[in-house]
N, C-alpha and C positions, 0 to 999 in steps of 0.2 A: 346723519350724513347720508347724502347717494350712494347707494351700493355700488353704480355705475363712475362714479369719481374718484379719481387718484388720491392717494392719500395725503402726495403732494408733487404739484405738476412736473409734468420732463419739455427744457427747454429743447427745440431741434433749431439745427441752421437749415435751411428751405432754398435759401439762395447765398449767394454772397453778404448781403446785408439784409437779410430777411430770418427772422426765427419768429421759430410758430411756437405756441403752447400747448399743450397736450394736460387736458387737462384731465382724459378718461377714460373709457372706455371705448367709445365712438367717435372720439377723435383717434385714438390710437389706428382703430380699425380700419376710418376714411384713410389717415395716414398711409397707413399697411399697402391700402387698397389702389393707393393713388402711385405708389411708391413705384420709378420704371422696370418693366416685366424686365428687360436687360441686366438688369441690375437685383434678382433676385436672385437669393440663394438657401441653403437651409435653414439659415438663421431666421432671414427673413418668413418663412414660411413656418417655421416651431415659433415666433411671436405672434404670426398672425392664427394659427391654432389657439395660442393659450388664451387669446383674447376671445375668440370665439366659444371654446371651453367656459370661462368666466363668464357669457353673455348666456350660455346655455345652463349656467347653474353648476359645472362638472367641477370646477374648481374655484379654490376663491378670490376674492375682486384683487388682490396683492401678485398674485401671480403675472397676472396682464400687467399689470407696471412695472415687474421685473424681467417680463418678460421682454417690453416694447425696450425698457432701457438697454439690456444688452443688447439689444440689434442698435439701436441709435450709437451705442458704443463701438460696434465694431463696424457700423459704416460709417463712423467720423464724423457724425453729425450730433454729436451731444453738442449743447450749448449749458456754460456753469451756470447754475441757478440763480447764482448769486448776482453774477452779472447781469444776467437777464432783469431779473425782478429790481436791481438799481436802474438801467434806461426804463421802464415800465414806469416808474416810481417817475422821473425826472419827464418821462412825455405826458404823465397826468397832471403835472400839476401848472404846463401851461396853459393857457385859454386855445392856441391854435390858431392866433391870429398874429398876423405881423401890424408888427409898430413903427412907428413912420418917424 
């Protein structure tokens, strides 16, 4: 297994009908990274440490996914796993073309 991958992914909401996947480490981080400076706060900034931590070897790779998850927790952007991975499931397995 990647050292740098989740053990198993954190679904986020991105927009109103958009959720991303998080699949690791460096998504986690671009995430962190991207996430509006207005809209940080301690949390957000002890997530983005622990991932960095984990990318420098200080801690291990589990921490960074516990740590991204409570910030997605307490800005309201968890998306259920569950959920997510059935549309995932249901937009793969059509071709992507409209039928006439």
């Amino acid at each position: 297994m990647n050292p740098e991958a989740f053990s198993s992914p954190v679904f986020v909401k991105r927009a109103t009908y958009i959720v991303q996947e998080i699949a690791g480490l460096a998504d986690a981080i671009d995430f962190l990274n991207e996430w509006p400076e207005d809209d940080r706060d301690l949390i957000h900034e002890a997530a983005l440490k622990a991932c960095y931590d984990v990318c420098d070897g200080r801690k291990p790779g589990g921490v960074a996914r516990n740590a991204f998850l409570g910030f997605a927790k307490r800005a309201g952007i968890l998306e259920d796993s569950t959920s997510a991975m059935q549309w995932l499931a249901a937009c793969k397995s059509g071709s992507g073309k409209v039928r006439a």
